[in-house]
C-alpha positions as CSV (number, residue, x, y, z in Angstrom):
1,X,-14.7,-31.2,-2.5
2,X,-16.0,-30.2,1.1
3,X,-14.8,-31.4,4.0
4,X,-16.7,-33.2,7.3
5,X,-18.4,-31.0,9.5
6,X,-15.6,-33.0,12.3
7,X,-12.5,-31.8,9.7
8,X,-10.5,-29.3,11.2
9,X,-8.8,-27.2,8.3
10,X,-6.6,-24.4,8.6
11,X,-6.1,-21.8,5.8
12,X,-2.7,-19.4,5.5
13,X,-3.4,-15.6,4.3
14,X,-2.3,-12.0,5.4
15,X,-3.2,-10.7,8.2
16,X,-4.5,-7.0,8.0
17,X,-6.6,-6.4,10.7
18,X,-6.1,-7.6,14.2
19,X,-7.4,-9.3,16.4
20,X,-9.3,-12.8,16.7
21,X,-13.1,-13.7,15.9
22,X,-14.8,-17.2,16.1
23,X,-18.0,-17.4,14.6
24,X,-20.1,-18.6,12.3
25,X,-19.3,-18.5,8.5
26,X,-21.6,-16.5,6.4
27,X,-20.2,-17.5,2.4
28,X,-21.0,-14.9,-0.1
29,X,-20.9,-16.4,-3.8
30,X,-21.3,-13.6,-6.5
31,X,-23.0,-15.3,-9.0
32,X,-20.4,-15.6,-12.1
33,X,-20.7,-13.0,-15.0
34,X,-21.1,-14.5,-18.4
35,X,-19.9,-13.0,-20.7
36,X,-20.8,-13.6,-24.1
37,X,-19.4,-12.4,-27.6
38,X,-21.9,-11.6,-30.2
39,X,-20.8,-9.1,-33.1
40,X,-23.6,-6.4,-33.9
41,X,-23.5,-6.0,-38.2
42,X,-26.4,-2.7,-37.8
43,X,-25.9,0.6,-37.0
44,X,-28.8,1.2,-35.3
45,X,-28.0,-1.5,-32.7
46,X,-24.6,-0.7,-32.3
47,X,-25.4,3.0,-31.1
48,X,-28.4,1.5,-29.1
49,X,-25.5,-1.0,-27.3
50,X,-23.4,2.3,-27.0
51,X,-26.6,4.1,-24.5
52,X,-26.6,0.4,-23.1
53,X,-23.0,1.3,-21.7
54,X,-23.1,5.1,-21.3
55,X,-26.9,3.9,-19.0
56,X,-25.2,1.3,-16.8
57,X,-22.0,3.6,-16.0
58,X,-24.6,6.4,-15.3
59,X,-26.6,4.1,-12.6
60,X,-23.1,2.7,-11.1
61,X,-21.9,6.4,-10.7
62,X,-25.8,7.0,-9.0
63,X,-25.3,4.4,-6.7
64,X,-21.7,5.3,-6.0
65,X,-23.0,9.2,-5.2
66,X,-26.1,7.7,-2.8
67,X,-23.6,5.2,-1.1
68,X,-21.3,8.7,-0.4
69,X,-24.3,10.1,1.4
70,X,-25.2,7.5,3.6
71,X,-21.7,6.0,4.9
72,X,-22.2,5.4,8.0
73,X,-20.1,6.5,10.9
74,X,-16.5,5.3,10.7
75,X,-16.1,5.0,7.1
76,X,-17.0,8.9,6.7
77,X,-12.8,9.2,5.5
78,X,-13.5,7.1,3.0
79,X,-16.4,9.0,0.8
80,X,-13.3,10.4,-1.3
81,X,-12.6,6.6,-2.3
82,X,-16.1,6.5,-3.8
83,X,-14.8,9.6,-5.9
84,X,-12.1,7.7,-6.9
85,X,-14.2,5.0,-8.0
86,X,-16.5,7.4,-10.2
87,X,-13.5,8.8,-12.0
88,X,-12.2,5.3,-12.8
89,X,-15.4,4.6,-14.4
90,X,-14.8,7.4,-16.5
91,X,-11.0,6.9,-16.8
92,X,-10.0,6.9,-20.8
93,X,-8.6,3.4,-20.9
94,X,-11.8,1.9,-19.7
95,X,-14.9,4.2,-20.4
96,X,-13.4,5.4,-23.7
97,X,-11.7,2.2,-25.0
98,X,-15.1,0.3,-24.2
99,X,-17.3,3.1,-26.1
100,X,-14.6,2.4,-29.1
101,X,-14.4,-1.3,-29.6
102,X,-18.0,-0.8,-29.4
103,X,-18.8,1.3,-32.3
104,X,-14.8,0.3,-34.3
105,X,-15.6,-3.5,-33.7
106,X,-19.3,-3.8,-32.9
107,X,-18.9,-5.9,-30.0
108,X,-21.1,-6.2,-27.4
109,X,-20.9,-3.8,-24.6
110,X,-20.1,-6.3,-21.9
111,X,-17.3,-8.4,-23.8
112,X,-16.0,-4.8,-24.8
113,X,-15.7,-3.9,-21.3
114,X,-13.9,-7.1,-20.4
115,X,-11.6,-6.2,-23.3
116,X,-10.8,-2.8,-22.1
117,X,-10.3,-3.7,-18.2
118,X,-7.7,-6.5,-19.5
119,X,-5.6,-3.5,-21.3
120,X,-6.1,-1.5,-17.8
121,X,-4.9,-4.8,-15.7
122,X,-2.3,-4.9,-17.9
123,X,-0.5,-1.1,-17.5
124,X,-1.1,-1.6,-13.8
125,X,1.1,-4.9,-13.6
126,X,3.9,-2.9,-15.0
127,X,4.4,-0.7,-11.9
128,X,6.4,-2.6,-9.5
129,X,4.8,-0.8,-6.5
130,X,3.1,-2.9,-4.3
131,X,0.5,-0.2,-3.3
132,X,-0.6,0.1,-6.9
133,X,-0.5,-3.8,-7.2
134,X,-2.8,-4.3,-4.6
135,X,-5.4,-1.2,-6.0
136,X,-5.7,-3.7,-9.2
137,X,-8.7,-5.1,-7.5
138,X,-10.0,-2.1,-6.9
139,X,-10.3,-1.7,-10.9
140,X,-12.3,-5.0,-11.0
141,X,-14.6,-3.8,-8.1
142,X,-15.4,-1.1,-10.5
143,X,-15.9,-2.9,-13.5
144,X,-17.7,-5.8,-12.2
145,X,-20.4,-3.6,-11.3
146,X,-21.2,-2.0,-14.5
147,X,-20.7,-6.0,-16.2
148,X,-24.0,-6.9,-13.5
149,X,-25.7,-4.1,-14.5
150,X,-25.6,-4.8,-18.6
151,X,-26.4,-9.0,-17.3
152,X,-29.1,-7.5,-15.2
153,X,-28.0,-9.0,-12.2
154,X,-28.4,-7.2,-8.5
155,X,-26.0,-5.2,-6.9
156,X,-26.9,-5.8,-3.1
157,X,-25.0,-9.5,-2.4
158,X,-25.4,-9.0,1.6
159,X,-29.1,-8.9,1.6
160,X,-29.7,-12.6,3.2
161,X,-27.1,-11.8,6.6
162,X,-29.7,-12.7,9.1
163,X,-26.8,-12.7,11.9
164,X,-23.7,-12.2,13.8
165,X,-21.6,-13.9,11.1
166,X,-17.8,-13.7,9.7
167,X,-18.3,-12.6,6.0
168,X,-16.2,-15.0,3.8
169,X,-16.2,-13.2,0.2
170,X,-13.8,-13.4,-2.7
171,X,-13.2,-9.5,-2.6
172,X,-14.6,-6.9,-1.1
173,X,-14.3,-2.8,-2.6
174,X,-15.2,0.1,-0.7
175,X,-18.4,0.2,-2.6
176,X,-19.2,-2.9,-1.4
177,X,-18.1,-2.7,2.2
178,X,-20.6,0.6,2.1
179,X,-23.7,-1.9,1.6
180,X,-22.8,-4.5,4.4
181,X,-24.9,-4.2,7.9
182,X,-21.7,-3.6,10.1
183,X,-23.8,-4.7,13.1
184,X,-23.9,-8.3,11.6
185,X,-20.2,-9.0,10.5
186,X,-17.3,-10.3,13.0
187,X,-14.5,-10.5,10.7
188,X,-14.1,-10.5,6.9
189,X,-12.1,-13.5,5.1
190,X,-11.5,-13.0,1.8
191,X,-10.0,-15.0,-1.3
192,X,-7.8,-12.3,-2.6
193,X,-5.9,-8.6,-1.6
194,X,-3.3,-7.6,-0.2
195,X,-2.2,-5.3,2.8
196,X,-2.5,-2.0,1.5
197,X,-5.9,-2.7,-0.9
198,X,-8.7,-0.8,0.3
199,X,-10.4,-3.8,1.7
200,X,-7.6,-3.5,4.6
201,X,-7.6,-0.1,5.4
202,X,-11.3,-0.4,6.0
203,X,-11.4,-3.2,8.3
204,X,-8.7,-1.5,10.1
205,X,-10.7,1.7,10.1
206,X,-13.9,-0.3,11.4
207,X,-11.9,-2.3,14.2
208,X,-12.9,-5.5,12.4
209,X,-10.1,-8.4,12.1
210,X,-9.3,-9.4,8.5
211,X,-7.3,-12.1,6.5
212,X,-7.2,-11.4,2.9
213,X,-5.4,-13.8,-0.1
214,X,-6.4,-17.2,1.5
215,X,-6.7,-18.1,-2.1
216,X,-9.6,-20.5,-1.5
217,X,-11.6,-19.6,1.4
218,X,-14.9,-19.3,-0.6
219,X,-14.1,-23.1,-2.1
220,X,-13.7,-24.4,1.4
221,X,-16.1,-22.5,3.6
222,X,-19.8,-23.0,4.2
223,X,-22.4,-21.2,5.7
224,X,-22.8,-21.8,9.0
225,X,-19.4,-23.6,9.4
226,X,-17.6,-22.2,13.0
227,X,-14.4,-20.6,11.7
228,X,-11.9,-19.0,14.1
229,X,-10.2,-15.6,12.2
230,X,-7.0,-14.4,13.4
231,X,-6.2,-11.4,11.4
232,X,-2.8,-10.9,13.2
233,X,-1.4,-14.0,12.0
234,X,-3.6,-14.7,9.2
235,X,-4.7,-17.7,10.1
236,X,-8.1,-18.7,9.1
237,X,-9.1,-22.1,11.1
238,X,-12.5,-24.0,9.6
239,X,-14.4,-26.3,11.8
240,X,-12.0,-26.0,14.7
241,X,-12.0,-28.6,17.5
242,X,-13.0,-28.1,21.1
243,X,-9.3,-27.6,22.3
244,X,-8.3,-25.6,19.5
245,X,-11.6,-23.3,20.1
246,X,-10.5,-23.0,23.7
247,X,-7.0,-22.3,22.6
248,X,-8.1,-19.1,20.5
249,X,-10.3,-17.9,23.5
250,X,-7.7,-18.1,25.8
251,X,-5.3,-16.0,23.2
252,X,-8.0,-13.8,22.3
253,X,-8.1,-12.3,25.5
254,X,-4.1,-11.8,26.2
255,X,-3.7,-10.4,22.4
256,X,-7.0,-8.0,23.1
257,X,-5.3,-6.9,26.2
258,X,-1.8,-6.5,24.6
259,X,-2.9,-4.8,22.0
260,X,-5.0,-2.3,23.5
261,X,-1.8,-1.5,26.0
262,X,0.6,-0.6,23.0
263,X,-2.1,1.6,21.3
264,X,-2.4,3.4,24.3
265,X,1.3,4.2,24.5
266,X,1.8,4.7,20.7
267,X,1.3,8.5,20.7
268,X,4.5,8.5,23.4
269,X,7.8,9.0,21.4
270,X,9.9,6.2,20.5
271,X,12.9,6.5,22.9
272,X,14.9,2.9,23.5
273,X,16.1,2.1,27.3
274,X,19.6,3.9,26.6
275,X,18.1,7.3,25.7
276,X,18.0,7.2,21.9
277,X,15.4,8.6,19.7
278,X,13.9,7.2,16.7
279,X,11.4,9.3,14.9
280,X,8.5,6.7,13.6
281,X,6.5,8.2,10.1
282,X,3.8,6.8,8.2
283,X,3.7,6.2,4.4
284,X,0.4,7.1,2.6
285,X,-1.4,8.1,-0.4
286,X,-4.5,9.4,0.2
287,X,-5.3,12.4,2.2
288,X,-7.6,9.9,3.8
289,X,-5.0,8.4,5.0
290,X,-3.8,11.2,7.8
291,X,-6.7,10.3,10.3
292,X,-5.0,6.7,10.6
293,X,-1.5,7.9,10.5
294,X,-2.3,10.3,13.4
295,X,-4.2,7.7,15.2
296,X,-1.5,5.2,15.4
297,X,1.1,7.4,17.0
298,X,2.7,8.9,13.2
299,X,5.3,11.5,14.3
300,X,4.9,12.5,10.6
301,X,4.5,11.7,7.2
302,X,7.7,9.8,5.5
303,X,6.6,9.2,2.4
304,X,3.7,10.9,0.3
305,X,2.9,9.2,-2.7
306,X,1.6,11.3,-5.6
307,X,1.2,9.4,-7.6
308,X,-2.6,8.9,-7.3
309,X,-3.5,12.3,-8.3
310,X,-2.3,11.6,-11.8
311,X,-4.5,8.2,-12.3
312,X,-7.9,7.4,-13.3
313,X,-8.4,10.4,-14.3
314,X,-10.1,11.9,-17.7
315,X,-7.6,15.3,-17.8
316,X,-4.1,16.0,-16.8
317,X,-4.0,17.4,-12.8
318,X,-3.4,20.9,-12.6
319,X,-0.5,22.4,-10.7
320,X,-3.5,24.5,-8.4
321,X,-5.1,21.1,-8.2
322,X,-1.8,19.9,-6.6
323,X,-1.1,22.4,-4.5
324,X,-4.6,22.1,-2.8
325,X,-3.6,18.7,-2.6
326,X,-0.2,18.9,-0.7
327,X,-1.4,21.9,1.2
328,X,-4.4,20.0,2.8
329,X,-1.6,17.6,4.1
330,X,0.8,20.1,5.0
331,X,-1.9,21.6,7.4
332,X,-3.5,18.6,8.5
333,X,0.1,17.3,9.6
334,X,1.9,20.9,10.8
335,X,3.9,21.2,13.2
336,X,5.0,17.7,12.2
337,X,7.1,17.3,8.8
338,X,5.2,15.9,5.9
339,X,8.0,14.4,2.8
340,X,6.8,14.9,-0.5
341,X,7.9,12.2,-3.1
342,X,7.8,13.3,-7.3
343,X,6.1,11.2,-9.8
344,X,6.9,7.7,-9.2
345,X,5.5,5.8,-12.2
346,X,6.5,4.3,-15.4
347,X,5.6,6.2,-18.9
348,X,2.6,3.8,-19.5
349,X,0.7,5.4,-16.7
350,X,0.6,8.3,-17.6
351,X,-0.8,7.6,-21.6
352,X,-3.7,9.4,-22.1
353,X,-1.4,12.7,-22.5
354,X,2.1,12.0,-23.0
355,X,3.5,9.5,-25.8
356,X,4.6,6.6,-24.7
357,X,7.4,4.1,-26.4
358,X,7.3,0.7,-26.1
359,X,9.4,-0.9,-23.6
360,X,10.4,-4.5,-23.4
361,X,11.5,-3.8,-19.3
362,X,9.8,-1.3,-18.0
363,X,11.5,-1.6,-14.7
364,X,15.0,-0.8,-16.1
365,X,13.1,1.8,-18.8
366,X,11.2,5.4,-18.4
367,X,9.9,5.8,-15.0
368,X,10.1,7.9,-12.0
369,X,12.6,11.3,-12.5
370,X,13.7,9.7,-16.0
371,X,10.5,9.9,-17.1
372,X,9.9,13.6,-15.4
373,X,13.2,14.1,-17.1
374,X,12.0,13.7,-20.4
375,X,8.6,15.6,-19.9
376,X,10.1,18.5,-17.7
377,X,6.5,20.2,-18.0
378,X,5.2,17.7,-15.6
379,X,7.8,18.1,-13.2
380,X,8.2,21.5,-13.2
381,X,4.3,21.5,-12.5
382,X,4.7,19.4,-9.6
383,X,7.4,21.3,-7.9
384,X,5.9,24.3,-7.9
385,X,2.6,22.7,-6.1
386,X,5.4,21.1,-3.5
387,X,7.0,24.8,-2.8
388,X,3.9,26.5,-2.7
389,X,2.5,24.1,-0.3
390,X,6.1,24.9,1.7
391,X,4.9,28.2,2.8
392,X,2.1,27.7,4.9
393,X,3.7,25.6,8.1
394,X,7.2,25.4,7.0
395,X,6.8,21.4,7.6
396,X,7.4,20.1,3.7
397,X,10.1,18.1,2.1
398,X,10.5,17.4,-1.2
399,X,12.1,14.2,-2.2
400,X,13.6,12.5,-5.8
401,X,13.0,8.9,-6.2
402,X,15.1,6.4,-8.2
403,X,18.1,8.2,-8.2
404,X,20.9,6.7,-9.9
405,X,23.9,9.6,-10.0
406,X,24.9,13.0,-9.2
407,X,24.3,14.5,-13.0
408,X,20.6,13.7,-13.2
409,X,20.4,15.2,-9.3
410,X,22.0,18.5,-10.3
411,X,19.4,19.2,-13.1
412,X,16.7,18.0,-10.9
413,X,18.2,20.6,-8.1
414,X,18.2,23.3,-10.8
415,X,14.9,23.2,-11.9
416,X,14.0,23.4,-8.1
417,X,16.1,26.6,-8.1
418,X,14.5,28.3,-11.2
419,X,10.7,27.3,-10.0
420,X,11.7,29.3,-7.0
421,X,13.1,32.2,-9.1
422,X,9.5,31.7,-10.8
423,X,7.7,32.0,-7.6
424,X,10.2,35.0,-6.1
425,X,9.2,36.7,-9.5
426,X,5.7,36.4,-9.4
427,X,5.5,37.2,-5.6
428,X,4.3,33.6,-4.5
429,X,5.3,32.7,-1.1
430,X,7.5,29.3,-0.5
431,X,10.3,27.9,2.1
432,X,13.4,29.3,1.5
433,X,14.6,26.6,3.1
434,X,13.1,23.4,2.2
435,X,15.0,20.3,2.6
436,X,15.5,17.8,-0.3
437,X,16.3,14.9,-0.5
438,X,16.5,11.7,-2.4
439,X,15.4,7.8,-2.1
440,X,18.6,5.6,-2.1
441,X,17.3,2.6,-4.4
442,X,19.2,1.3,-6.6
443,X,23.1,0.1,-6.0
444,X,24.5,3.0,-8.0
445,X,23.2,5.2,-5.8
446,X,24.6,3.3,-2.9
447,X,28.4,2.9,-4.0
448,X,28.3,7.3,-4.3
449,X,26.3,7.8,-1.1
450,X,29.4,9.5,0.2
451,X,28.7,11.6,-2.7
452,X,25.3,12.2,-2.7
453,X,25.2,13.0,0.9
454,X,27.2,16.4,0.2
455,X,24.3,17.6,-2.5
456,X,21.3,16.8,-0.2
457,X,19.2,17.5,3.1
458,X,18.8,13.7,3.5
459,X,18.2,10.6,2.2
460,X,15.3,7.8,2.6
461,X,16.4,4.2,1.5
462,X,13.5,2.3,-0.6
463,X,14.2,-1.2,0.5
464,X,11.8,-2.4,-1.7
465,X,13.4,-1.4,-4.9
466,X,16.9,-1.6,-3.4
467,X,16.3,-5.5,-2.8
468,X,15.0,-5.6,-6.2
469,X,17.7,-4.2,-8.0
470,X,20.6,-5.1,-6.6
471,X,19.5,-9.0,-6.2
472,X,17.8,-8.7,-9.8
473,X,14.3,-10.3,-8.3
474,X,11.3,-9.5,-9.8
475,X,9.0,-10.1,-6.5
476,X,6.2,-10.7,-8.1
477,X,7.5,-12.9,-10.1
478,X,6.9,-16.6,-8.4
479,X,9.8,-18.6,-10.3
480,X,12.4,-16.5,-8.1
481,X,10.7,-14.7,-5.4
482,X,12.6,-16.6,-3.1
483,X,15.5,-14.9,-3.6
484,X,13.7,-11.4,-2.1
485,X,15.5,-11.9,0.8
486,X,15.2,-8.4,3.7
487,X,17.8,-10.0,5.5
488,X,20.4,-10.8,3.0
489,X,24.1,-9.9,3.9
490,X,24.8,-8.0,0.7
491,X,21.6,-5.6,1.3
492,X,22.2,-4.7,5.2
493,X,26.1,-4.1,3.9
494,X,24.6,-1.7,1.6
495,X,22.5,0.0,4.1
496,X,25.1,0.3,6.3
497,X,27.2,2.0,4.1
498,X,24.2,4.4,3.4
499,X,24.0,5.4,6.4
500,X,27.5,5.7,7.8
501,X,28.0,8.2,4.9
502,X,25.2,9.8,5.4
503,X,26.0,10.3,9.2
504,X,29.5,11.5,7.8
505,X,28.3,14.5,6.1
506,X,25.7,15.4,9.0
507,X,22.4,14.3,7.1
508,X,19.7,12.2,8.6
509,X,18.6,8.4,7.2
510,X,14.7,7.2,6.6
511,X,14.2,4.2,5.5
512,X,10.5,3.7,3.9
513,X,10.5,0.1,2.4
514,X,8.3,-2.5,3.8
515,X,11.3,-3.6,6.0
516,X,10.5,-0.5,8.0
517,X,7.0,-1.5,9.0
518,X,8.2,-5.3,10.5
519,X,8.5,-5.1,14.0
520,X,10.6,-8.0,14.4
521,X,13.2,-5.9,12.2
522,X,13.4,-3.1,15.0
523,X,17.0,-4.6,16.9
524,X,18.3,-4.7,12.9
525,X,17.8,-1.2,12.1
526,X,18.5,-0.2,15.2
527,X,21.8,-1.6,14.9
528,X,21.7,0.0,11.6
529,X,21.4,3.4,12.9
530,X,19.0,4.6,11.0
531,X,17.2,7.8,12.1
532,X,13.5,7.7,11.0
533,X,11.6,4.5,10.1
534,X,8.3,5.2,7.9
535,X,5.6,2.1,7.5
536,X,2.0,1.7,7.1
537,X,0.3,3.1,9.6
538,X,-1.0,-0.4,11.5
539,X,2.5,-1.4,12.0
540,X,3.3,1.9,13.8
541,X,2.2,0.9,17.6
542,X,4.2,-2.3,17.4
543,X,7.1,-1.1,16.0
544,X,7.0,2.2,18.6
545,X,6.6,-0.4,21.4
546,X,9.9,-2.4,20.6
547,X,11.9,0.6,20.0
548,X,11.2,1.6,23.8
549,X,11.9,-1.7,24.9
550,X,15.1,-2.4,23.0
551,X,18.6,-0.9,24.0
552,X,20.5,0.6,21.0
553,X,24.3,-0.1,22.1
554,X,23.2,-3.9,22.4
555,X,21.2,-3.6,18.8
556,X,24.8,-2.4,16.9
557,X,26.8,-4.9,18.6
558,X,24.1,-7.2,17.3
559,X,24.0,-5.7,14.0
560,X,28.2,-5.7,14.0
561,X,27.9,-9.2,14.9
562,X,24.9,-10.6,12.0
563,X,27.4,-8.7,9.4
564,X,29.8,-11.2,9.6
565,X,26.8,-14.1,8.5
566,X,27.2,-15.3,4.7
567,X,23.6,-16.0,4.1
568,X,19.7,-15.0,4.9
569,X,19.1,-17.9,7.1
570,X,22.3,-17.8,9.3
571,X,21.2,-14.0,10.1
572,X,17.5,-14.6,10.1
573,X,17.9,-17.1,12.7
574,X,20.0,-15.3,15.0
575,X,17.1,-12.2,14.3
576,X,14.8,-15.2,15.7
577,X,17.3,-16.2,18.8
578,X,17.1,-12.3,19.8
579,X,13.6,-11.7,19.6
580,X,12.7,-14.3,21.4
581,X,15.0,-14.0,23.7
582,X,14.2,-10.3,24.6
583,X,10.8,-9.7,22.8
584,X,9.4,-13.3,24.5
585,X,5.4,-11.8,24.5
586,X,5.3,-10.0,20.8
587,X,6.8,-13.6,19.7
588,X,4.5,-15.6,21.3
589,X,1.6,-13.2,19.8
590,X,2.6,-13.1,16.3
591,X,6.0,-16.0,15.5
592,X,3.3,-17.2,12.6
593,X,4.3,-13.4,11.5
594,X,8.1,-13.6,11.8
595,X,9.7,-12.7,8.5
596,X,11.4,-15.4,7.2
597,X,14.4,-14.9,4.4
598,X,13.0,-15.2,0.9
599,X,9.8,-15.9,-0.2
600,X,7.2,-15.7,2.4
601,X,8.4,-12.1,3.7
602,X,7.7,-9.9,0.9
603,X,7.1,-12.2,-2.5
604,X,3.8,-13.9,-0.4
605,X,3.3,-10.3,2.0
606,X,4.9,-9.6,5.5
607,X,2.5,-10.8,8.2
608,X,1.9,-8.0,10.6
């Protein structure tokens, strides 16, 4: 039901793209896709509903190559996307599988479709990485195009934007974002996503605040309602009243002001009061991704995700494919170090060549180096990209995820050694030297860190996983994703043993998780001692700017002081007492951000 034009009504989502906007509400309602079922008994129709398909994939992919031409300046990094979007439509679970019920079934091209994106949806909610989670809607994006080309319906939904307006839309691709008159949008507001879909890195790449996964902004918002966007805090305020309006102006113009000094600075190293240096990285996946990285003050790149190169796609990646891939990055990055992380998935994603057993937990099953394990081929391949990629500015470092014990590291480092007897053989250039290393993820791998540390170049702690693992929550699992808690006593134990045995045997500490990327976390890991912090790159000015305004000796004694707390909340509110004692401005700018312990930090998304 809608609310009085005189109702004030305040929304909760994720902010993903700074800054505040109030304007006028322009609601976007794709019309629904029906999607009926109707069997097809003759031959002759079910071939004809088979060039039905194969048509409306050709014109998606037609508009998907003329939307490539014409991106407009500022979304130029993002043409490659649109590649990525032609090969899903010709991924082998989707355009294949669809193609097969089809002519195996005789279904209906559009109820097929449905059918095969359902089996996609489903391999992709196995992976327990939020980046991948997120890139779910991605899939849909893709497919709900081709479903309003076999209904007939048209692909343009931003046609009637007469004006300045804040786009309120249930979900927004790249695709999508390509079509929309930039000059006429303030903010975008959306129903679903999450901070790392594509929807947020291009609002951050246009400048243009955000709040995705309001849930129901569509339901609630009408055209021409005045809605105030904060995409810091991800608040999302409908029909506001004259002194909240003159609240948000008043805060627009400090946060603009703020904001514009700690980008400026956020090329400057990270160097707190009492002369210690942290190096700050970024954590990407696509190539596209450098431009921002470098932008926002990355001192490198902490954690490369490959595992991108090996989806949607209709053939295995070659090993010269991924070489070209890591060597683009080494170059764009040199002189600064670029770390390399191995195949990172579980079995299931990788299914259109490899067999594939059927797991009950896939979590606890074949993924990551066990899986590499049991295909060496694949591996093997990829090493050989990583050290070829080495040669060129010295700057790579390959890392092992989900390492559980010194056995399944020493055959890992062996086949490093005999690729680079390979290469020595065949006259291929590499780095002798190359560091590796190994994520620290899982509590095995923490009670023999001492161990570890004397087999490796360094480690990088996956506080994602490590909080899954060794508090057994499933954080995407709503029944008990309050118990993800960043701040519990038993995980900062753990990383404090990490490190201390790291610093032991001389090797440096990253730590990649999402924890990294929350500013308000700086005086913790800090106190932690850890040596390198990696994040997305939006969170990198922030975090840069409390580094340099914190004081490390005062951070441990902090850090000595929270490990003595027996729970989340006892430690989360002295994190609260600190930052607002010492961080008073960043607090007042984004408290609706502060992580609290369990559920809203990480289960619902950290607000940055």
């Amino acid at each position: 039901m809608k609310h009085s034009m005189k109702e004030e009504l305040k929304l909760k989502g994720i902010g993903v793209s700074q800054g505040i906007v109030i304007g006028k509400a322009f609601v976007v309602q794709k019309g629904r896709i029906s999607i009926p079922y109707y069997v097809l008994w003759n031959e002759e129709d079910i071939q004809k509903e088979c060039e039905r398909f194969i048509w409306a994939v050709d014109q998606v992919e037609n508009e998907f190559l003329h939307l490539k031409e014409s991106l407009r300046n500022g979304m130029a990094d993002y043409a490659s996307l649109l590649d990525v979007y032609r090969l899903i439509l010709r991924d082998q679970l989707i355009y294949n599988e669809t193609l097969n019920l089809i002519k195996s079934r005789g279904l209906n091209a559009i109820w097929a479709l449905n059918m095969a994106l359902e089996k996609v949806q489903q391999v992709f909610e196995s992976v327990d990485e939020s980046c991948v989670f997120d890139r779910l809607s991605d899939v849909g994006s893709v497919i709900e195009r081709v479903m309003r080309k076999l209904s007939g319906q048209k692909s343009d939904i931003f046609e009637n934007i007469r004006e300045r307006s804040v786009l309120v839309i249930r979900d927004l691709s790249p695709a999508d974002a390509a079509q929309i008159p930039l000059e006429k949008v303030m903010a975008f507001v959306l129903d679903i996503g999450g901070k790392t879909s594509h929807t947020a890195i291009i609002a951050r790449s246009l400048n243009i605040p955000a709040v995705v996964a309001t849930e129901r902004a569509t339901k609630e918002v009408e055209t021409g309602d005045l809605v105030v966007v904060d995409g810091t805090s991800g608040d999302v305020t409908i029909r506001p009243r004259e002194n909240t309006i003159r609240y948000y102006v008043e805060l627009q113009l400090r946060l603009e002001n703020y904001i514009k000094e700690i980008n400026r600075k956020a090329s400057q190293p990270a160097i707190t009061k009492d002369g210690s240096r942290i190096k700050v990285e970024a954590n990407i996946e696509l190539l596209e991704d450098v431009v921002s990285a470098k932008d926002s003050g990355a001192e490198g790149i902490g954690l490369y995700r490959t595992e991108f190169a090996f989806m949607n796609r209709d053939s295995f990646p070659t090993e010269e494919e991924l070489y070209q891939d890591y060597r683009q990055l080494a170059e764009l990055m040199a002189p600064l170090s670029v770390t390399i992380r191995t195949l990172d998935v579980g079995a299931d994603k990788l299914t259109p060549w490899l067999p594939v057993p059927d797991e009950v937990n896939p979590a606890l099953g074949l993924r990551s180096v066990r899986l590499c394990l049991k295909y060496p081929q694949v591996l093997k391949m990829q090493i050989r990209a990583i050290l070829r990629a080495s040669s060129y500015a010295k700057n790579v470092k390959l890392m092992f995820p989900l390492i559980s014990g010194i056995g399944e590291l020493r055959i890992l480092k062996n086949m490093v050694w005999k690729a680079m007897n390979e290469l020595r053989r065949e006259n291929i250039p590499f780095d002798e030297d190359i560091p590796i290393g190994v994520m620290i993820e899982v509590p095995s791998a923490v009670a023999i860190a001492d161990l570890l540390a004397s087999e490796v170049d360094f480690f990088s702690i996956g506080t994602n996983d490590l909080i899954q693992y060794a508090l057994a929550v499933d954080r995407h699992n709503e029944n008990v994703a309050y118990l993800f808690e960043s701040l519990h006593p038993g995980l900062l134990r753990m990383i404090k043993f990490t490190v201390d045995s790291a610093h032991k045997r001389g090797i440096p500490v990253s730590l990649c998780g999402e924890m990294a990327g929350e500013p308000f976390y700086v005086p913790v890991l800090l106190g932690l001692e850890v040596d390198t912090l990696s994040m997305n790159a939006q969170s990198i000015p922030r975090v840069k700017n409390l580094i340099r305004r914190s004081i490390r000796e005062d951070c441990k004694r902090f850090v000595r002081k929270i490990l003595s707390k027996k729970t989340a909340k006892e430690i989360n509110e002295e994190l609260r007492h600190l930052v607002i004692r010492e961080f008073h401005d960043e607090y007042h700018f984004f408290q609706e951000g502060f992580p609290s312990d369990g559920f809203s930090l990480l289960g619902a998304g950290v607000r940055l």
